[in-house]
LONULUM-823947 format. One line per field, with one value per residue (C-alpha): x, y, z; residue in three letters; residue number from 1. Coordinates in pm, whole numbers, plus 50000, padded with zeros to 5 digits. Each point is the difference from the previous one (the first is absolute). Example, Ala and Ser with C-alpha at 12.3 -4.5 7.8 and 13.67 -1.06 7.14 Angstrom:
BEGIN
X: (51230, 50137)
Y: (49550, 50344)
Z: (50780, 49934)
semar: (Ala, Ser)
rofi: (1, 2)
//
This chain:
BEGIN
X: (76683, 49799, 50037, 49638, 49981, 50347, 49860, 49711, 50241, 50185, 49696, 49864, 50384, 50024, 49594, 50035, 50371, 49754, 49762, 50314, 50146, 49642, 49939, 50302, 49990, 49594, 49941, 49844, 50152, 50131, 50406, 50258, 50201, 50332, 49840, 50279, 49734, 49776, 49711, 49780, 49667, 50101, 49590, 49708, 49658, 49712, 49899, 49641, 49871, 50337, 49941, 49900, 49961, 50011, 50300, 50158, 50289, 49986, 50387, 49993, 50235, 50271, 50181, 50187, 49859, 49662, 49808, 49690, 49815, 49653, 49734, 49752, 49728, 50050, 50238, 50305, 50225, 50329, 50200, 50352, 50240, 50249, 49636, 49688, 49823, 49751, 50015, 49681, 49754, 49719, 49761, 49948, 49651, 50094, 50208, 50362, 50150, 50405, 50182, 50128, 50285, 50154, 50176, 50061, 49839, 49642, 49846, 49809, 49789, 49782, 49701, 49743, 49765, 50318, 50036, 50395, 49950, 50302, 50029, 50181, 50298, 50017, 49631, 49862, 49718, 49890, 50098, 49845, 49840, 50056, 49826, 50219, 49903, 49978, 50113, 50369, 50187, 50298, 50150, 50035, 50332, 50089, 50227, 50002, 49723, 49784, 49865, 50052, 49756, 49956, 49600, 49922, 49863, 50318, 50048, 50271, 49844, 50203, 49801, 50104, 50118, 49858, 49597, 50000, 49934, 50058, 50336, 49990, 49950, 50128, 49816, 50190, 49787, 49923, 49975, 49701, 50158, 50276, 50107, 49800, 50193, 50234, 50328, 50089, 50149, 50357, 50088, 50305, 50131, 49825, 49767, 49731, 50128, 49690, 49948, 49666, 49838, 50133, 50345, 50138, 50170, 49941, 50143, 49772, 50078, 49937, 49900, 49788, 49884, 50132, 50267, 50328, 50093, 49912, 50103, 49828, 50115, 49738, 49896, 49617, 50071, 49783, 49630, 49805, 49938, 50133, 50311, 50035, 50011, 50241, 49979, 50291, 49793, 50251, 50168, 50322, 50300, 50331, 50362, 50234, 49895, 49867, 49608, 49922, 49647, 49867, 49701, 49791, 50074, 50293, 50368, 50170, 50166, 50240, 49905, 50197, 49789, 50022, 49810, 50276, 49989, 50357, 49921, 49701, 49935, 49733, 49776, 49618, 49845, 49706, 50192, 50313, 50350, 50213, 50295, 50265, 50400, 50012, 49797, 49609, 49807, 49646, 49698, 49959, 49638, 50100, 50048, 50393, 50216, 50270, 50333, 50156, 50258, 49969, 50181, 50038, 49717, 50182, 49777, 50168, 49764, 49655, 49802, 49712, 49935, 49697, 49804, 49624, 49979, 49844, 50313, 49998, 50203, 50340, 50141, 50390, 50056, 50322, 50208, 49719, 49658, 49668, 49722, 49673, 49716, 49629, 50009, 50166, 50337, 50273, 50308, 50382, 50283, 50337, 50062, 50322, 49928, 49606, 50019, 49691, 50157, 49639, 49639, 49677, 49648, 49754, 49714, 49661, 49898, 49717, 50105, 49969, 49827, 50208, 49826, 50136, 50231, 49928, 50320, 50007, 49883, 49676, 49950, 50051, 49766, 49759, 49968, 49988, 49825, 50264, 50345, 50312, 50295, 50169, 49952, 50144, 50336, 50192, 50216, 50345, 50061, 50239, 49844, 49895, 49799, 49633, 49791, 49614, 49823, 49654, 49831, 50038, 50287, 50331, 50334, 50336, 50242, 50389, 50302, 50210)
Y: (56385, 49739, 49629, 50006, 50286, 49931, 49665, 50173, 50201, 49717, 49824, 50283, 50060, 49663, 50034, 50309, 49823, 49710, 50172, 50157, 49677, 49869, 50310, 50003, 49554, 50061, 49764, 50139, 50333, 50117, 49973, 50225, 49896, 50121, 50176, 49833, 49854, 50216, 49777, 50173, 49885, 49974, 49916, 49886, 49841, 49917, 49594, 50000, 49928, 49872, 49760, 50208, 49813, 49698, 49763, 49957, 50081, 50066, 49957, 50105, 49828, 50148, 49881, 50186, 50336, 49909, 49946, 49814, 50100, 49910, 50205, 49834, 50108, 49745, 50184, 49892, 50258, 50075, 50239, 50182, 50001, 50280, 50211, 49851, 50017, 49750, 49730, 49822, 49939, 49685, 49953, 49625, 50126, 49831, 50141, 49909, 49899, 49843, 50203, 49944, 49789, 49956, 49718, 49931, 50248, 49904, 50128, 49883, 50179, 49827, 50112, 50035, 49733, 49753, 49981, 50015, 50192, 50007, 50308, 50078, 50236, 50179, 50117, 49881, 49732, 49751, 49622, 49794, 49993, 49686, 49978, 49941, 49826, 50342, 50390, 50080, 50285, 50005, 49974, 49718, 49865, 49816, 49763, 49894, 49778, 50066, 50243, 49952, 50230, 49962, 50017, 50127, 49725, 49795, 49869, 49998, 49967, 49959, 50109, 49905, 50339, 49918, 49971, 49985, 49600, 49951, 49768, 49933, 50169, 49927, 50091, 50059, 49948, 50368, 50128, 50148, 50373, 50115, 50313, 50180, 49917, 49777, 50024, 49962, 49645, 49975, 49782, 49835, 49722, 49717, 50152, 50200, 50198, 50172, 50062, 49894, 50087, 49756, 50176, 49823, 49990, 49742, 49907, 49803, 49798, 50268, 49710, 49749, 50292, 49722, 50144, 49919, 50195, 50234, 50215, 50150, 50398, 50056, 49747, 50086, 50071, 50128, 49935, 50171, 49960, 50355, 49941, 49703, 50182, 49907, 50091, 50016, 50300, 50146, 49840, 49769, 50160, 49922, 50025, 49769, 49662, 50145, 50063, 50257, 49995, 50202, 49906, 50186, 49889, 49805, 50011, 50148, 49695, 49935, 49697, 49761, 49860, 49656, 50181, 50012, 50246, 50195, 50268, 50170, 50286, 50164, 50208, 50009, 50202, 49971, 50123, 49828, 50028, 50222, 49944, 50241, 50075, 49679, 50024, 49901, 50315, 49948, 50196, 49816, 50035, 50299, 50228, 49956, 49922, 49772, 49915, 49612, 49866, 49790, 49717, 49975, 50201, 50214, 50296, 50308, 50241, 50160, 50291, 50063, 50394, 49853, 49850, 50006, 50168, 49650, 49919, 49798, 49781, 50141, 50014, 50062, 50325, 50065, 49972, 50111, 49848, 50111, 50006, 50112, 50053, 50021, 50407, 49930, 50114, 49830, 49988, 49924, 49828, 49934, 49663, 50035, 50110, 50048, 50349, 50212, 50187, 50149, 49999, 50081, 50025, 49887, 50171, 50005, 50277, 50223, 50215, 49915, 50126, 50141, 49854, 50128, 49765, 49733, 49811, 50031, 49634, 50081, 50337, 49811, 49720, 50225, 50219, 49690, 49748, 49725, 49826, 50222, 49787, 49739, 49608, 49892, 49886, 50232, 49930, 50143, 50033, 50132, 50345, 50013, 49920, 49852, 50093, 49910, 50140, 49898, 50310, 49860, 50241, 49813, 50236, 49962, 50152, 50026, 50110, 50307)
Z: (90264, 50159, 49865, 49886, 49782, 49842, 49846, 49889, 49793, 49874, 49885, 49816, 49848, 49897, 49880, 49783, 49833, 49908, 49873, 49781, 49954, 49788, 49823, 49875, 49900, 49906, 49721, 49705, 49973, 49685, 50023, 49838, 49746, 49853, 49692, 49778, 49773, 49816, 49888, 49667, 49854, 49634, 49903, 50214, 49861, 50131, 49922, 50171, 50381, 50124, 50260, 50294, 50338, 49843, 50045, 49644, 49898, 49620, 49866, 49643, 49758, 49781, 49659, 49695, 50145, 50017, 50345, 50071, 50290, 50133, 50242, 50242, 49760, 49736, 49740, 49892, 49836, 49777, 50031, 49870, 50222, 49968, 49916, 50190, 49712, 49952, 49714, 50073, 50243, 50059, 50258, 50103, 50175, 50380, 50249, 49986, 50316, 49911, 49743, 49672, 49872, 49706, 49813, 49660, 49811, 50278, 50296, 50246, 50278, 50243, 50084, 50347, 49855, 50048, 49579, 49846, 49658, 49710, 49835, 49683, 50079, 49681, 50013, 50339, 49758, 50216, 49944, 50238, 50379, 50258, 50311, 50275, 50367, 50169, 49980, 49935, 50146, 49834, 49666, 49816, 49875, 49659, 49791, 49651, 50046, 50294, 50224, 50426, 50234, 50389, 50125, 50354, 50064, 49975, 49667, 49721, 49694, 49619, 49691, 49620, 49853, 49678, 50125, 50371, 50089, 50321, 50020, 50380, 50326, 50348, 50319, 50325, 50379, 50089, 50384, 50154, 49914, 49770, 49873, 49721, 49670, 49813, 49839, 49620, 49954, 49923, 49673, 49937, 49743, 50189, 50309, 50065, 50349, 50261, 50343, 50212, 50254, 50231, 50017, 49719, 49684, 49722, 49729, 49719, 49699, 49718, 49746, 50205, 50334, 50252, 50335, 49959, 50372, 50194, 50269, 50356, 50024, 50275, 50295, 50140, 50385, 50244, 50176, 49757, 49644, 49952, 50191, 49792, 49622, 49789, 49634, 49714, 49821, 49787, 49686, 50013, 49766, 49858, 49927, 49889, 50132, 50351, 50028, 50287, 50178, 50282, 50258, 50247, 50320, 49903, 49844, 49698, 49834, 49707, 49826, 49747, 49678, 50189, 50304, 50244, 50225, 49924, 50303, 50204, 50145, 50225, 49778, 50022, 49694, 49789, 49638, 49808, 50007, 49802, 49870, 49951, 50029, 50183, 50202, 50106, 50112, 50161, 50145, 50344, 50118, 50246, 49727, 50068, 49695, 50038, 49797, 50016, 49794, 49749, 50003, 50403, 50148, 50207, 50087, 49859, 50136, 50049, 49962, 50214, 49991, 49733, 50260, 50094, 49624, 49836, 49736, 49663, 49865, 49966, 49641, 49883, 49765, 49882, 50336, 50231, 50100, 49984, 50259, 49989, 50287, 50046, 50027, 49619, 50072, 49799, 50224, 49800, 50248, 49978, 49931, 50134, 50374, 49960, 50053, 49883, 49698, 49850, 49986, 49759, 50047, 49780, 50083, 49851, 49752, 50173, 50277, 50335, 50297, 50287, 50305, 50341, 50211, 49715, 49850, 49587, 49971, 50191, 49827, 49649, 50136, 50057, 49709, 49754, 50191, 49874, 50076, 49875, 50064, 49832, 50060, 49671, 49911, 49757, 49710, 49935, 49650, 49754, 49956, 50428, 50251, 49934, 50303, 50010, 50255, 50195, 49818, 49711, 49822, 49831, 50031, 49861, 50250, 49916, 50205, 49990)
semar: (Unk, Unk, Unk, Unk, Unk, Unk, Unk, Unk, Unk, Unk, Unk, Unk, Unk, Unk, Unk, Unk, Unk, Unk, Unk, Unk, Unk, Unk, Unk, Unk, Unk, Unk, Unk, Unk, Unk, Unk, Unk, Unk, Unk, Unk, Unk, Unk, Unk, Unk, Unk, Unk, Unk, Unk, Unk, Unk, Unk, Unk, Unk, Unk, Unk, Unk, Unk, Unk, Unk, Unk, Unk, Unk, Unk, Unk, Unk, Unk, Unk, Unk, Unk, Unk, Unk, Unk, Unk, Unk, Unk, Unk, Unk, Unk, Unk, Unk, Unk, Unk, Unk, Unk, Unk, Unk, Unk, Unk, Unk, Unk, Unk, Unk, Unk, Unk, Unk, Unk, Unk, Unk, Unk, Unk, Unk, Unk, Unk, Unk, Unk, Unk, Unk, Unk, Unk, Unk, Unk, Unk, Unk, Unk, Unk, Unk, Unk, Unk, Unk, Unk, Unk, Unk, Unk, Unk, Unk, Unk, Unk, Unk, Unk, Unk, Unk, Unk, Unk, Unk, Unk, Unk, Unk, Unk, Unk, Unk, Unk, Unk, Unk, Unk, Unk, Unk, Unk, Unk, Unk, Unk, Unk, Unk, Unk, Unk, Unk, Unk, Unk, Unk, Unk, Unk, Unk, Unk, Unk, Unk, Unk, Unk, Unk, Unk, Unk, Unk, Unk, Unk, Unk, Unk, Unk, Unk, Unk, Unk, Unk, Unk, Unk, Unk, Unk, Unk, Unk, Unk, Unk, Unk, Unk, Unk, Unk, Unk, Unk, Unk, Unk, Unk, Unk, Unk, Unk, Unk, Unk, Unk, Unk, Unk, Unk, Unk, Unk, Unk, Unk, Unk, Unk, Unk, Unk, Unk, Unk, Unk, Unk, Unk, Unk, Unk, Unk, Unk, Unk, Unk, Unk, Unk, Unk, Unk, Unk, Unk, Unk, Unk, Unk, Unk, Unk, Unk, Unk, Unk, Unk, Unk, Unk, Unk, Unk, Unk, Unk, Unk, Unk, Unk, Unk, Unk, Unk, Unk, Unk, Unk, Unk, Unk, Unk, Unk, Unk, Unk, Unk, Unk, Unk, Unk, Unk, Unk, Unk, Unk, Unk, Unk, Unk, Unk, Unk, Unk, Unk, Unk, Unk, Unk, Unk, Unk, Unk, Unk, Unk, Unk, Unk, Unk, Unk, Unk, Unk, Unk, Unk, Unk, Unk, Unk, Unk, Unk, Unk, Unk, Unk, Unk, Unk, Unk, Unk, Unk, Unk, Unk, Unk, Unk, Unk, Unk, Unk, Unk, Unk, Unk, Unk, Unk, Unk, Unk, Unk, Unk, Unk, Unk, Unk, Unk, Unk, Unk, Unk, Unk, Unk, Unk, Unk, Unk, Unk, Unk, Unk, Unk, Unk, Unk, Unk, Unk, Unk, Unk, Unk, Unk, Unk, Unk, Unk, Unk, Unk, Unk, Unk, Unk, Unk, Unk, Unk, Unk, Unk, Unk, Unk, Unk, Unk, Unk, Unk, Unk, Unk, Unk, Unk, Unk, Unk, Unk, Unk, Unk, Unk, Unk, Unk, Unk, Unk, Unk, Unk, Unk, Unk, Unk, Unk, Unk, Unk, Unk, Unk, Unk, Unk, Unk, Unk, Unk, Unk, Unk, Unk, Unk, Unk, Unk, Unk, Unk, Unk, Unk, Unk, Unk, Unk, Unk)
rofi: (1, 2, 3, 4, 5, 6, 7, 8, 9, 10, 11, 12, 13, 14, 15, 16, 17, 18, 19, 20, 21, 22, 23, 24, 25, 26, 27, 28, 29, 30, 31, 32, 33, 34, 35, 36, 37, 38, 39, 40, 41, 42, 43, 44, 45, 46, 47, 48, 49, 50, 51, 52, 53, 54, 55, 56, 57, 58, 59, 60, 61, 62, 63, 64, 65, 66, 67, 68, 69, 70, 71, 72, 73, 74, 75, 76, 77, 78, 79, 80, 81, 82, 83, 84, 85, 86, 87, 88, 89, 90, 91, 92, 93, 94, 95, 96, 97, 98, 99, 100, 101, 102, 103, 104, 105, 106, 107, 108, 109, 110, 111, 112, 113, 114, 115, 116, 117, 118, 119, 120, 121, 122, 123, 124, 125, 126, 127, 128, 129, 130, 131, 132, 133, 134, 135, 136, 137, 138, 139, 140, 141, 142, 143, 144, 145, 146, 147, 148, 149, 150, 151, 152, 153, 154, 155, 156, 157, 158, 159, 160, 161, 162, 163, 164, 165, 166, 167, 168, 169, 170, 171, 172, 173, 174, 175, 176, 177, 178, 179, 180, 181, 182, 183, 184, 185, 186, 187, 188, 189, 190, 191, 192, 193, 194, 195, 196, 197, 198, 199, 200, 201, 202, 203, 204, 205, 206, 207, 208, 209, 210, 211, 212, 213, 214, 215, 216, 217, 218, 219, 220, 221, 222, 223, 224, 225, 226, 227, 228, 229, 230, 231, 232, 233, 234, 235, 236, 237, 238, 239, 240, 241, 242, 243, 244, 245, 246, 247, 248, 249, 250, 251, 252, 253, 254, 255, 256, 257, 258, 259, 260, 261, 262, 263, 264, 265, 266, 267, 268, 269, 270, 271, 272, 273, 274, 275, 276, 277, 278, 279, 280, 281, 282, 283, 284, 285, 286, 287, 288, 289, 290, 291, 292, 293, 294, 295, 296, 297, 298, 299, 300, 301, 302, 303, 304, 305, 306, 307, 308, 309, 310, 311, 312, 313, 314, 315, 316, 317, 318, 319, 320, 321, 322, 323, 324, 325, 326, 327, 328, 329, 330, 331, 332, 333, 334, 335, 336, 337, 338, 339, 340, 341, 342, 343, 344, 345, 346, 347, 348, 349, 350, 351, 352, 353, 354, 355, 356, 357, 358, 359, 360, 361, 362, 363, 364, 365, 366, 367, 368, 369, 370, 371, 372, 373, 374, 375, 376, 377, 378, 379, 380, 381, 382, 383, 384, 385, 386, 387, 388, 389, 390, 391, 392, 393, 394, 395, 396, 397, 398, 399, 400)
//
């Protein structure tokens, strides 16, 4: 065979394996899993809009088998638990953009207008509204005495419980771009714990709003502004006397109440830690999910059969972890190995429209003209899974 033609066939050989080799790696696709979990929708209810396109995630609150949950169309609502059934409803007339939390018998819901309202848990009556210096994405997080909320545009502002006086606020220096969002601030006995734009982590004075340290998770590098984005987007959490915080475009990192740095790992992610059987498990911004230990940060493993399929926040249930995805699949791992054990999918209620060589998310897309996944974090409970998806629909899932 002459030497010409022979490496034409090698290069089409090694072309056509390729070709194999991506189709088989293409991000995206819809995995197998082991089918040992059997997720079921024990109720589903619709709360209003849901929040679409737009970038909120709505986390609804739970306590003594009652959750509080808001929509993006200004209604905050109360519901049973182990039923769905609804216990009251009140519509604060502006769209509601971070989602409830609830302390103390209160909650509080901020809304687009950049207003923190107080609710009355026991029949959702209002008790007072306080401007704050810009829009807040998040929830809001309480002690006895005050309330602590993160603005986009930078700020940590406390708020008497009892009326909603300002206390104090603290404004960090924010970069020419960041990440779209905040996370919930972390209270302990003495400090008031965020992250910032800038790729850090601080730690405030919960009584008088001044820092007492902080620490850099993410160092701007590049030649661009872009390349440059650093942003600590998700919320700081912890066990024992270690706080755990997460940037994009930084490190994972295990921090002690005194803000020394106790280990760091690589890790860039837009959503929080979680905290499980010893270890920290995170959504890295390439859809993978990986698994570090606790106390040392040894990487114990990761999954990446999820990628290129727009993940959440991952959340510990039972001794798995939950998952979900913008085409509003809820995926369940292993938190053992990360194996995919199970999956559900929470699709909306008409029928779709089979379009030809379309993917379900574009058929789905089409038919309802609106955003079917789900963006917002979900809530393990004691009676399941909360799951709130873009469409606006709140399920309870469980595990046989």
């Amino acid at each position: 065979m002459p030497l010409r033609r022979c490496l034409h066939q090698l290069i089409v050989i090694a072309g056509v394996a390729l070709l194999a080799a991506c189709a088989t790696t293409k991000e995206g696709v819809l995995p197998d899993t082991s089918g040992d979990v059997k997720p079921d929708v024990v109720w589903r209810t619709s709360l209003g809009e849901g929040p679409g396109v737009t970038y909120t995630r709505l986390k609804a609150a739970v306590n003594d088998g009652t959750i509080y949950a808001a929509d993006t169309g200004g209604t905050v609502t109360a519901l049973e638990l182990a039923t769905g059934d609804r216990l009251w409803s009140v519509d604060l007339e502006q769209p509601i953009l971070g989602g409830v939390s609830f302390s103390q018998d209160q909650l509080f819901v901020s809304l687009r207008e950049g207003t923190l309202v107080a609710l009355a848990a026991e029949d959702g009556s209002e008790q007072w509204r306080s401007m704050l210096p810009s829009e807040a994405v998040a929830q809001a997080a309480a002690d006895n005495k005050r309330v602590f909320i993160q603005t986009v545009d930078g700020r940590v502002t406390a708020l008497e419980r009892e009326d909603g006086a300002q206390a104090w606020s603290y404004e960090a220096g924010m970069p020419v771009l960041s990440v779209r969002g905040t996370g919930t601030p972390l209270i302990t006995d003495r400090l008031v714990i965020t992250g910032y734009a800038t790729g850090k982590l601080v730690a405030l004075d919960k009584v008088l709003g001044i820092p007492r340290w902080d620490v850099r998770l993410g160092v701007p590098d590049g030649r661009s502004e872009l390349e440059r984005l650093v942003d600590v987007d998700g919320s700081p959490v912890m066990d024992g006397r270690l706080i755990y915080a997460a940037a994009y475009h930084g490190k994972v990192a295990a921090i002690s109440e005194m803000g020394e740095v106790v280990w760091q790992e690589e890790g860039s992610t837009y959503t929080s830690p979680e905290l499980a059987l010893g270890s920290v498990y995170l959504t890295l911004d390439d859809d993978s999910i990986q698994s570090y230990d606790m106390m040392s940060g040894a990487r114990a493993w990761q999954q990446t059969a999820l990628k290129g399929r727009g993940l959440s926040q991952v959340t510990a249930m039972g001794t798995y972890l939950a998952v979900a995805d913008e085409e509003g699949y809820v995926h369940f791992l292993s938190q053992v190995d990360g194996g995919l054990e199970g999956r559900i999918l929470l699709r909306p209620r008409p029928l779709h429209i089979n379009y030809p060589h379309q993917s379900e998310a574009t058929n789905w897309r089409l038919s309802r003209g609106r955003d079917f996944g789900i963006r917002s974090n979900m809530v393990d409970t004691e009676e399941g899974l909360l799951v709130y998806t873009n469409a606006g629909d709140l399920a309870l899932i469980e595990l046989r």
